[in-house]
C-alpha positions as CSV (number, residue, x, y, z in Angstrom):
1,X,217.3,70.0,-64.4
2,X,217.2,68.4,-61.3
3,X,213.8,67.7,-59.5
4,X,214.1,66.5,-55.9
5,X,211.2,67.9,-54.3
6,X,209.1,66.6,-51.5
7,X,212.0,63.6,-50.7
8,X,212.0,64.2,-47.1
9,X,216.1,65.2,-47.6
10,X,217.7,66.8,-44.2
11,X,220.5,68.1,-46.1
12,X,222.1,69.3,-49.3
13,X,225.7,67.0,-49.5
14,X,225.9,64.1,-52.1
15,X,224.6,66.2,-55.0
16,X,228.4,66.5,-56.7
17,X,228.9,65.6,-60.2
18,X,225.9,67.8,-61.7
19,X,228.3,70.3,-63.7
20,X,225.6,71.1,-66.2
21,X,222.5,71.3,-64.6
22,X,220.3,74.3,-64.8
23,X,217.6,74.0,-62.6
24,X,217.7,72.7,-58.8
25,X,214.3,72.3,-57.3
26,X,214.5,71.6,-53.4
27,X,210.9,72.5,-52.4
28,X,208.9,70.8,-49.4
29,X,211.8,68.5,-47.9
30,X,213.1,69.5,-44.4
31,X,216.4,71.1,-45.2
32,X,217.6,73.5,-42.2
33,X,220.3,75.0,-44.4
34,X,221.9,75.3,-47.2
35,X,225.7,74.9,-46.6
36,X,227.9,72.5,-48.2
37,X,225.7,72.7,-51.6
38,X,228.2,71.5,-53.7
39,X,229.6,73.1,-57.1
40,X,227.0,73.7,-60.0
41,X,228.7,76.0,-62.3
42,X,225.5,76.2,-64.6
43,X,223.1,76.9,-62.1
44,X,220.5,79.3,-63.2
45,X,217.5,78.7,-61.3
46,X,217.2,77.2,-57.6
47,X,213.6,76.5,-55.9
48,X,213.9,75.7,-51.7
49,X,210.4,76.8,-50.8
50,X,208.2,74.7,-48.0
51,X,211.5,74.2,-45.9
52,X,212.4,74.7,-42.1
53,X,215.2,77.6,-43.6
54,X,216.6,80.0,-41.0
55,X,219.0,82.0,-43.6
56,X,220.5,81.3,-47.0
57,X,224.3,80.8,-46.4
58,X,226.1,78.7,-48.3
59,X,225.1,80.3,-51.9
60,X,227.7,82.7,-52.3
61,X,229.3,80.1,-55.1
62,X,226.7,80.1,-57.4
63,X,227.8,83.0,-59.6
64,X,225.6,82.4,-62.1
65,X,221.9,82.0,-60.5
66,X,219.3,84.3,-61.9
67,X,216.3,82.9,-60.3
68,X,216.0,82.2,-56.5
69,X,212.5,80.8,-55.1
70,X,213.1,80.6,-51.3
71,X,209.5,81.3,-49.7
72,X,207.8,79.7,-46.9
73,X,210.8,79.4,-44.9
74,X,211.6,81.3,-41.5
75,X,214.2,83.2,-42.9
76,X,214.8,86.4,-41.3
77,X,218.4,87.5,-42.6
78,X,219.0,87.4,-46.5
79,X,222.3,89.0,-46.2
80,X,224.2,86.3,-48.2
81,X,222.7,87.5,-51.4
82,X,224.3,90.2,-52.1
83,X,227.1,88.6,-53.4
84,X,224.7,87.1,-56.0
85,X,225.5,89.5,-58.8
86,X,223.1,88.0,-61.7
87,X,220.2,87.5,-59.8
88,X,217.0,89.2,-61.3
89,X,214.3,87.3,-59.7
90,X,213.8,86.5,-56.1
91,X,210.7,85.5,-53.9
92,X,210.5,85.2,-50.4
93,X,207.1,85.2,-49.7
94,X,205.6,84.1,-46.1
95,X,208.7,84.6,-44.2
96,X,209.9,86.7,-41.5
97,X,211.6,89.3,-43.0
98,X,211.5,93.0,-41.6
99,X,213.6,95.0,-43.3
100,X,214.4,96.1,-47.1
101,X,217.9,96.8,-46.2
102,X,219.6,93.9,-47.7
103,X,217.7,94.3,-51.3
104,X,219.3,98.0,-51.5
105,X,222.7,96.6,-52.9
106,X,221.4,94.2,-55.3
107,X,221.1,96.0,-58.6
108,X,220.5,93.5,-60.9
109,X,216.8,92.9,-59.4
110,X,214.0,93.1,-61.9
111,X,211.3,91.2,-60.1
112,X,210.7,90.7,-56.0
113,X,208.2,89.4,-54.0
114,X,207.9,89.9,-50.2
115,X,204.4,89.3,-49.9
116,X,203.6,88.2,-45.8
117,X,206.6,89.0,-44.5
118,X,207.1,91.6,-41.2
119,X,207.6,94.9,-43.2
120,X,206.4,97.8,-40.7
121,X,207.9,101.1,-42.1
122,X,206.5,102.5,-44.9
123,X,209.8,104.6,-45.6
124,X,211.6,102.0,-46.1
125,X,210.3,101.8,-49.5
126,X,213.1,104.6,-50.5
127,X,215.4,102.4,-50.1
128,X,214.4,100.2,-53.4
129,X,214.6,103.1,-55.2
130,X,218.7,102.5,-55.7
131,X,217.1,99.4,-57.7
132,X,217.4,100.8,-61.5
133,X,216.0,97.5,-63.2
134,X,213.2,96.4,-60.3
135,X,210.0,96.7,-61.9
136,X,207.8,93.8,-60.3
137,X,207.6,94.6,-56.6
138,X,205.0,92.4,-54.7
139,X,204.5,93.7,-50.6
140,X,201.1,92.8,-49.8
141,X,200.2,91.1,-46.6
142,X,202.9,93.5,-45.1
143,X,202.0,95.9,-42.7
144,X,203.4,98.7,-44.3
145,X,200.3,98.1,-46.6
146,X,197.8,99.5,-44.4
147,X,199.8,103.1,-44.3
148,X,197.6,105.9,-46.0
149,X,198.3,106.5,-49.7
150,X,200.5,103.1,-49.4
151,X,200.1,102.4,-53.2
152,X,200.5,106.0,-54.2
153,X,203.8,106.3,-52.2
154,X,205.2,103.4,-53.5
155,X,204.1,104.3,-57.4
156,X,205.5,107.9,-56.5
157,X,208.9,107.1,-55.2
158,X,209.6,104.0,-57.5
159,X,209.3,105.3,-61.1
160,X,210.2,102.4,-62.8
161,X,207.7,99.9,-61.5
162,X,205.4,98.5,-64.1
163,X,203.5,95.6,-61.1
164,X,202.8,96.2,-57.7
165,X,201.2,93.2,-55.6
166,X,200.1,91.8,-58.6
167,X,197.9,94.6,-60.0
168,X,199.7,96.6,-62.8
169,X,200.9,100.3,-62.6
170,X,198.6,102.5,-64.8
171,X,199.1,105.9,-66.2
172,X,196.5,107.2,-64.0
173,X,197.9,106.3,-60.5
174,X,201.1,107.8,-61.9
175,X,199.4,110.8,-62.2
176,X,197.2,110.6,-59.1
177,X,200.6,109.8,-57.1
178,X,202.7,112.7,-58.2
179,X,199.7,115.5,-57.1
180,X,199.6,113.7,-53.7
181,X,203.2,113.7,-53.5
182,X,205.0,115.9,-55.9
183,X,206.3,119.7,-55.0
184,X,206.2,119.0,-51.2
185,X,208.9,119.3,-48.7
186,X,208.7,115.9,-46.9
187,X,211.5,113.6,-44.8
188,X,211.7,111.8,-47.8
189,X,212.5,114.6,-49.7
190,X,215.5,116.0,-47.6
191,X,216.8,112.7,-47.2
192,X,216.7,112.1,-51.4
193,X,218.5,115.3,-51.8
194,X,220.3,116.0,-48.8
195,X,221.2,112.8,-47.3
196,X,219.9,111.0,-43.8
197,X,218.4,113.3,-41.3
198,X,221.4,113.2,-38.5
199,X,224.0,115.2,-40.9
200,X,221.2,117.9,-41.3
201,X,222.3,118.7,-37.8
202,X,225.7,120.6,-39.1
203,X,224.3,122.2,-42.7
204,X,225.1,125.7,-42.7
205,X,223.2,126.2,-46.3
206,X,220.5,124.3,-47.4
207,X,219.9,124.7,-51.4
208,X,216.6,123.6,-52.8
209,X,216.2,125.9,-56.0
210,X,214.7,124.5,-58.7
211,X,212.5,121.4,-57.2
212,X,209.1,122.3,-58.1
213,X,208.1,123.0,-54.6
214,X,204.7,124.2,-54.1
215,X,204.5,123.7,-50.4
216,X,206.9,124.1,-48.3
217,X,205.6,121.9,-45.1
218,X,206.7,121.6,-41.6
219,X,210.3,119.8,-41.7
220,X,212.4,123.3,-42.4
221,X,212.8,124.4,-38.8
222,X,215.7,124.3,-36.3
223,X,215.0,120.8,-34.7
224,X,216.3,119.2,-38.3
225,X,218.7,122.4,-39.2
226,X,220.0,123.7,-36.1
227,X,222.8,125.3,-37.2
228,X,221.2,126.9,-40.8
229,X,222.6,130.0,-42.1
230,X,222.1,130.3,-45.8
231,X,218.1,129.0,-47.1
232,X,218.0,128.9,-50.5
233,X,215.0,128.5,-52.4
234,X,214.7,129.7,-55.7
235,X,212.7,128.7,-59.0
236,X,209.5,127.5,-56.8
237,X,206.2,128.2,-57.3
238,X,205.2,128.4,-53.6
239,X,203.9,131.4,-52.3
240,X,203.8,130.5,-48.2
241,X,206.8,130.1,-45.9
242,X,204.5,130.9,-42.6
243,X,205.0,127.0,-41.9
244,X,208.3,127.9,-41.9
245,X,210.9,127.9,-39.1
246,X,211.5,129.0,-36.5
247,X,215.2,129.3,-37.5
248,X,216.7,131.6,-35.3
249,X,220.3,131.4,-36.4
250,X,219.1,132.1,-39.8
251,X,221.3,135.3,-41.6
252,X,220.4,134.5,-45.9
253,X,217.3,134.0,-46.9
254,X,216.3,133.6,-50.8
255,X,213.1,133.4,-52.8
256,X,213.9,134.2,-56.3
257,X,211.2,133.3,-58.7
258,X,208.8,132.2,-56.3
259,X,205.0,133.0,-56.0
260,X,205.1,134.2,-52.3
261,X,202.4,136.3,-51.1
262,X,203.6,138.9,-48.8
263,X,200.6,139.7,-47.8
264,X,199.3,136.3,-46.7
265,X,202.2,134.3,-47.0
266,X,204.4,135.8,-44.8
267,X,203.4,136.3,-41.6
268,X,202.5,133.4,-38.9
269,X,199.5,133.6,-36.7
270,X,202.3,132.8,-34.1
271,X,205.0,134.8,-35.7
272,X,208.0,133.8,-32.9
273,X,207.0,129.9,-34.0
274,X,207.2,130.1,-37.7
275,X,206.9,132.7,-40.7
276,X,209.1,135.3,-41.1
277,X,208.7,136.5,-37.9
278,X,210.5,133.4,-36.5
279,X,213.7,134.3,-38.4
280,X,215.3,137.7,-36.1
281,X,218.7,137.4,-37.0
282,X,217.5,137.3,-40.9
283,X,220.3,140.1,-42.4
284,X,220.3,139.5,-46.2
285,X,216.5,138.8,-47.8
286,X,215.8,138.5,-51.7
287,X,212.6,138.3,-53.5
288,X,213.2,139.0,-56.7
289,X,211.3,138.1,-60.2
290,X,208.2,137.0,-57.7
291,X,205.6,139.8,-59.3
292,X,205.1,141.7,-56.2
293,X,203.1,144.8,-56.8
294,X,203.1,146.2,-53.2
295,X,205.5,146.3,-50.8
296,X,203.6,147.8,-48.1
297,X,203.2,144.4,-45.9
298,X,207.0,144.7,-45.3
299,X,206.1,147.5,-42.7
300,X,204.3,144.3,-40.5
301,X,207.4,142.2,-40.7
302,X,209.9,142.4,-37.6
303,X,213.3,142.3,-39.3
304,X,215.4,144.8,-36.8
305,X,218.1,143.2,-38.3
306,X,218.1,143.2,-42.1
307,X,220.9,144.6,-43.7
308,X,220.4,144.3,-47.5
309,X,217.1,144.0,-49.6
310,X,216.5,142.9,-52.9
311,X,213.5,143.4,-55.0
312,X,214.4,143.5,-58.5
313,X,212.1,142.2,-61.4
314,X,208.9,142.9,-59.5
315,X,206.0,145.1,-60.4
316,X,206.5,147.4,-57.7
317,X,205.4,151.6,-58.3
318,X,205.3,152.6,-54.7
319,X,208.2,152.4,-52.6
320,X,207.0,152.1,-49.1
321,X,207.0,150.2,-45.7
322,X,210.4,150.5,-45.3
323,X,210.7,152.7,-42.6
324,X,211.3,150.2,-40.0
325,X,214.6,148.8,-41.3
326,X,217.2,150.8,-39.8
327,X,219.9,149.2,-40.5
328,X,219.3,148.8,-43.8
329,X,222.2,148.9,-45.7
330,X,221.6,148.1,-49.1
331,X,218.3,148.3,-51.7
332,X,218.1,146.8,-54.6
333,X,214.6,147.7,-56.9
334,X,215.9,147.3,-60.1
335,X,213.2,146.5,-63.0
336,X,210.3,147.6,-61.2
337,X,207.4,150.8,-62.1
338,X,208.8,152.7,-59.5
339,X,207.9,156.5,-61.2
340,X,209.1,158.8,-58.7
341,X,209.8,158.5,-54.8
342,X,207.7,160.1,-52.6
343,X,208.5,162.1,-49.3
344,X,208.2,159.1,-47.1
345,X,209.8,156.4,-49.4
346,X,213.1,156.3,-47.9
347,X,211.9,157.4,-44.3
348,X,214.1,155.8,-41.9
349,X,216.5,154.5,-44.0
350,X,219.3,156.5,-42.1
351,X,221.8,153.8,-42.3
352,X,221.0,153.2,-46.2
353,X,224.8,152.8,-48.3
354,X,223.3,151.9,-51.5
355,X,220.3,152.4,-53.2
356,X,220.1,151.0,-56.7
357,X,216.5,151.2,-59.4
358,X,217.5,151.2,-62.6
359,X,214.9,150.4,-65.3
360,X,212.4,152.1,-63.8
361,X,211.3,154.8,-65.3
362,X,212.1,157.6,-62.6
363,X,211.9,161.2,-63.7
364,X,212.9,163.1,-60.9
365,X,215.4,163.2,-58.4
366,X,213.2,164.2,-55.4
367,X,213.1,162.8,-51.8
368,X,216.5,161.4,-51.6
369,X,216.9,163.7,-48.2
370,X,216.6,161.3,-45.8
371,X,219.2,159.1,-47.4
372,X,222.0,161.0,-45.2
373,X,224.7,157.9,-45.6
374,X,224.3,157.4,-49.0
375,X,227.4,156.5,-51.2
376,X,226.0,154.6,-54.3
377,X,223.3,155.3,-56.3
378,X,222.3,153.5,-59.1
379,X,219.6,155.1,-61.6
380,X,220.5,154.1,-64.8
381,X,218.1,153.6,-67.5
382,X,215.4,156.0,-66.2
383,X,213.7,158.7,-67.8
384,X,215.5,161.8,-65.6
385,X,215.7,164.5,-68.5
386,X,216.2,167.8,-66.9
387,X,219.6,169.1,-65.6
388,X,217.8,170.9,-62.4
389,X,217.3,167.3,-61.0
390,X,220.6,167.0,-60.7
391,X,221.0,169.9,-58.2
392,X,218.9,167.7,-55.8
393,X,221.9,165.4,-55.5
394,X,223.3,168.3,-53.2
395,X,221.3,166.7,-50.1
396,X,223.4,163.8,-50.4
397,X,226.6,164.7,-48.4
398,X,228.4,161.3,-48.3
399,X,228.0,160.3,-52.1
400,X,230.9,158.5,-53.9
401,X,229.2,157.0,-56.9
402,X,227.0,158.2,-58.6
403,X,225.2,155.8,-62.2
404,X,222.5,158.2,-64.6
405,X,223.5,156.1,-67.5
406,X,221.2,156.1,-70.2
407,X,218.8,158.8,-68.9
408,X,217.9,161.6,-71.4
409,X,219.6,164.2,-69.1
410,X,223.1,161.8,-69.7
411,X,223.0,163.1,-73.0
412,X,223.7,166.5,-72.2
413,X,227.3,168.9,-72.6
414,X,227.1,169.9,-69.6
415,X,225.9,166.8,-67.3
416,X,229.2,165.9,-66.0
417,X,229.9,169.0,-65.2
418,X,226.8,169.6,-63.3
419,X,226.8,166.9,-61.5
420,X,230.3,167.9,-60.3
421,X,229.0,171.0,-59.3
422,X,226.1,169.6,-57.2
423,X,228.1,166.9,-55.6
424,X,231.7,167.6,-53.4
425,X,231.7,164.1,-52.2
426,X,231.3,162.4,-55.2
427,X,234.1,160.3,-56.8
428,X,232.7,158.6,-59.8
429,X,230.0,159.4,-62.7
430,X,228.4,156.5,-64.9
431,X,231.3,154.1,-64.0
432,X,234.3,157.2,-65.1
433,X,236.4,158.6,-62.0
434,X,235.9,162.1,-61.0
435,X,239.7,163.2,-60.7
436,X,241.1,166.7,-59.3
437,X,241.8,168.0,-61.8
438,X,238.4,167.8,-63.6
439,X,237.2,169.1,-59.9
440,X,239.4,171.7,-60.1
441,X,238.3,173.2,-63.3
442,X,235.2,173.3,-62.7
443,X,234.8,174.6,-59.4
444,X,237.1,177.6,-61.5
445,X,234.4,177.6,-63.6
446,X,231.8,178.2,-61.1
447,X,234.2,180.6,-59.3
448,X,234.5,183.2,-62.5
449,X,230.6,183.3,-62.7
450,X,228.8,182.6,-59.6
451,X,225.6,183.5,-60.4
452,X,225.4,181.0,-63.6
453,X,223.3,177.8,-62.8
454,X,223.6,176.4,-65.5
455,X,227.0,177.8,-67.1
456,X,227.5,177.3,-70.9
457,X,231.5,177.3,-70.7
458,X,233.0,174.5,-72.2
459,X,236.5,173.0,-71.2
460,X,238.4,170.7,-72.8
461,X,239.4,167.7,-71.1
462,X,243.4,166.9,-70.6
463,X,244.6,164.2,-73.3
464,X,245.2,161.6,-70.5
465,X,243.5,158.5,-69.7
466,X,240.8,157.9,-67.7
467,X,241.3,155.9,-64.8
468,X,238.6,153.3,-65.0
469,X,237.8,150.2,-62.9
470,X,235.8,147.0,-63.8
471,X,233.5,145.6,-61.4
472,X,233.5,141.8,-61.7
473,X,230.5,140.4,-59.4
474,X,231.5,137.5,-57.4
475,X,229.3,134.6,-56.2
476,X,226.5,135.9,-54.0
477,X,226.8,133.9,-51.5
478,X,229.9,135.1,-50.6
479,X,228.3,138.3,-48.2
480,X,227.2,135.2,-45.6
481,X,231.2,134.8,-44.4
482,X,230.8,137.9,-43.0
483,X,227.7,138.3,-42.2
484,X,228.6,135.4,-39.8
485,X,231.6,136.7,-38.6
486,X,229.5,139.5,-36.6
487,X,225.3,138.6,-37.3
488,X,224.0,141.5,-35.1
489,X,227.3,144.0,-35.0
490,X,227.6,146.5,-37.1
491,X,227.5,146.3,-41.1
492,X,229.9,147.3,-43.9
493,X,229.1,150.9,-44.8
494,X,228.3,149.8,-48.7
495,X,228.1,146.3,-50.6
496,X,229.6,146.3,-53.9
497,X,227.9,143.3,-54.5
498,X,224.2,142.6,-55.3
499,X,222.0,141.2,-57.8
500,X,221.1,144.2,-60.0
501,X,222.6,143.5,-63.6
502,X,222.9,146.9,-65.0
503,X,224.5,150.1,-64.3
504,X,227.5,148.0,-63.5
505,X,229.4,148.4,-66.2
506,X,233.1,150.0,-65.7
507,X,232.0,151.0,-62.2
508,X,234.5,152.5,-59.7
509,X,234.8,150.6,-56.0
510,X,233.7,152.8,-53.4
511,X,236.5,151.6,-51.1
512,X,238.9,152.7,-53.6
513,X,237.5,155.8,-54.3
514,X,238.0,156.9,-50.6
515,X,241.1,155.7,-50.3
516,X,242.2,157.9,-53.4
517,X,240.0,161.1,-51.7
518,X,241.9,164.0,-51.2
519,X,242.1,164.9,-47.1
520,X,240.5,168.4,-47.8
521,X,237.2,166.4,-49.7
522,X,234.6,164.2,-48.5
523,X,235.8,163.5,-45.0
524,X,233.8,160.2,-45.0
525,X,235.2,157.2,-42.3
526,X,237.4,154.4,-43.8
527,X,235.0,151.8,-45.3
528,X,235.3,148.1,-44.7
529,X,235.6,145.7,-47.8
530,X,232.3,144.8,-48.6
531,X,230.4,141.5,-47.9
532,X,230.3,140.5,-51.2
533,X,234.1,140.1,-51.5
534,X,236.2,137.4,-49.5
535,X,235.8,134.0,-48.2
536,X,233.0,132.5,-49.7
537,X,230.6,130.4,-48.5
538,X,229.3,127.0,-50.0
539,X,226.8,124.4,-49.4
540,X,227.1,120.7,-48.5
């Protein structure tokens, strides 16, 4: 060790020769830099407090220091550390440093003291958090230290640290710190997951499923996400989005698993500002698995534009409010208590493709009337037991595909065959093509005893195959390609897609089945490829 402290030295030359010494102290002489400090191999520990020190260059050499004591200096620019790869302990107190930039890139940190320095911005402690060993962090006498909730901040964002300004970190203010801090949307949040604020400008999809969030906050509008398409927020427990927006580019938007209130939770005081209201491009809108009981508050919201709507895994038994979505395309109510639909359920739904609620526990068939456009109807795993129901899919003129899989009236000789009967448009039963021939034999059937509603005659099918066609679901997201390509034109006629799990099984495409229509039957209009199929669409 080597003790030259308070020796009046202007400079650092004529210290050669010390190969093994550990330990340089410097303090209180009136060195003005450090350059030409000459080889010490060994050096662990340097001390250069109580100089006139403007920066520290001229360090870079000494490979193996661990311990740096440079405070009450003027230094202002640290830079030259970084290239100091084993040190773990540095203190600059009562110097002019302003930023926490420079410490970012030096990993090996384990203690650092800053205390009386210039350190305004309080974000800046995010930066420290790229520090995996730091836990000793001493800022006080900083003016970032008279920001509200300074101590909680710091103890929220920097999990590791065990000290801070001299006091220790107790299990308490851990606690205290994450309900101040935890399951909020703030800049520091999107910044942590998404990366600085100026690329937000060009995400198309924002995914933040899964974080915990209980409040969504302010910072999800189109100053930060201009250009937002896709919103994904899934697996949160919050239950308001009226903070919300406005994003009016928006097409996707997803709350899976959430708590959101529809009733409360929805809807801005100002709704062109922020809530769903803000959102009038919004096409594709899931809320599933979010125990919704009523649906009626839908009927307030102004979605002129909504295309597809899915609701499975609620508590639902009334489908209403509904009636203002006109181009609604596609409905999804799977797993819900929906018992039977009434005569105003499906009430304006006159561009409606495909309706699917399985798992329901529907008994009847009634009210499906005003679904005139109709060409895929999932009911699978309902409680529909009487063969006259299926006469009520007659007022269904466009019908292709048709699932009652798994209901008691399934389970009947002649079910096929009615449902034939009641149905000339339809091209596919419980996931099994409908061909010509089976057409043909029955409408014989029919033809040698008119009268008979509910015929007894039993035919034997031909030895031949069915054709059959698996449905493979591709990635959700896929629908927003297209939905892009044309946000307010006109939509696919059906989505094959969707979220509903069952009644999918072995399922014929609608597209094909029209393509394979014979030019006398179901004189239905060429259907486009639905959204779910194609280019998809991925996020950052």
């Amino acid at each position: 060790a080597i003790d030259l402290r308070d020796l009046g030295l202007l400079d650092v030359r004529g210290l050669d020769g010390f190969y093994r010494c550990h330990s340089l102290r410097l303090c209180g002489n009136r060195l003005a830099s450090l350059e030409g400090l000459p080889e010490f191999p060994r050096l662990e520990e340097l001390a250069v407090e109580r100089n006139g020190l403007t920066r520290l260059k001229g360090l870079s050499h000494l490979q193996e220091l661990q311990r740096l004591d440079a405070g009450n200096n003027h230094l202002t620019d640290v830079l030259d550390l970084q290239k100091l790869k084993k040190l773990s302990q540095l203190s600059l107190e009562d110097n002019f440093v302003d930023s926490l930039d420079t410490f970012a890139q030096m990993h090996g940190l384990i203690e650092l003291y800053l205390s009386n320095n210039v350190i305004e911005e309080l974000r800046s402690i995010l930066l420290l958090k790229q520090l995996p060993k730091l836990i000793i962090l001493d800022l006080s006498g900083n003016d970032l230290c008279k920001a509200t909730d300074y101590r909680n901040y710091t103890i929220f964002h920097l999990r590791r640290l065990k000290v801070l300004d001299g006091q220790p970190v107790t299990a308490a203010e851990h606690q205290l710190a994450d309900e101040k801090f935890s399951g909020r949307v703030t800049m520091e949040f999107l910044e942590d997951k998404l990366g600085p604020s100026p690329s937000c400008y060009n995400f198309r999809t924002v995914d933040l499923s899964n974080q915990g969030l209980k409040e969504l906050g302010q910072l999800i509008n189109d100053n930060i996400f201009p250009s937002l398409r896709e919103l994904i927020l899934d697996g949160n427990p919050f239950s308001d989005i009226r903070n919300v927006g406005p994003l009016p580019k928006l097409l996707v938007l997803r709350m899976n698993k959430t708590k959101i209130d529809l009733e409360r939770g929805m809807l801005a005081d100002d709704p062109i500002s922020s809530g769903i209201g803000s959102m009038p491009l919004l096409q594709v809108l899931e809320i599933g698995h979010s125990g919704i009981t009523d649906i009626g508050n839908f009927a307030n919201f102004p979605l002129h534009n909504l295309r597809i709507l899915h609701l499975p895994g609620n508590d639902i038994s009334k489908v209403e409010g509904l009636s203002k979505f006109e181009q609604l395309r596609e409905l999804v109510i799977d797993k819900n208590k929906v018992k039977q639909f009434d005569e105003k359920s499906f009430e304006g739904l006159k561009a409606l493709r495909e309706l699917r609620a399985e798992d329901n526990g529907l008994k009847s068939l009634a009210n499906l009337g005003p679904l005139s456009k109709l060409r895929a109807l999932y009911l699978s795993l309902n409680r529909i037991a009487e063969m006259t129901e299926l006469e009520r899919l007659k007022t269904l003129k466009n019908i292709l595909v048709v699932h009652l899989s798994q209901n008691p009236v399934a389970r009947k000789p002649m079910y096929r065959t009615q449902v034939i009967a009641s149905s000339a448009t339809v091209r596919a039963i419980d996931g099994k093509e409908v061909t010509d021939d089976e057409r043909e034999r029955v409408e014989m059937m029919l033809q040698s005893d008119p009268n008979n509603k509910n015929p007894t005659y039993i035919f034997n099918e031909p030895s031949q195959p069915a054709v059959q066609m698996s449905y493979v679901m591709p990635p959700v997201t896929s629908m927003v390609a297209e939905l892009m390509k044309d946000p307010v034109g006109p939509a696919p006629a059906a989505s094959s897609g969707g979220r509903a799990e069952l009644g999918r099984r072995a399922s014929v495409g609608v597209a094909d089945l029209e393509r394979r229509s014979d030019s006398n039957r179901a004189h239905s209009a060429p259907r486009r490829s639905s959204m779910y199929e194609g280019n998809n669409f991925t996020s950052r």
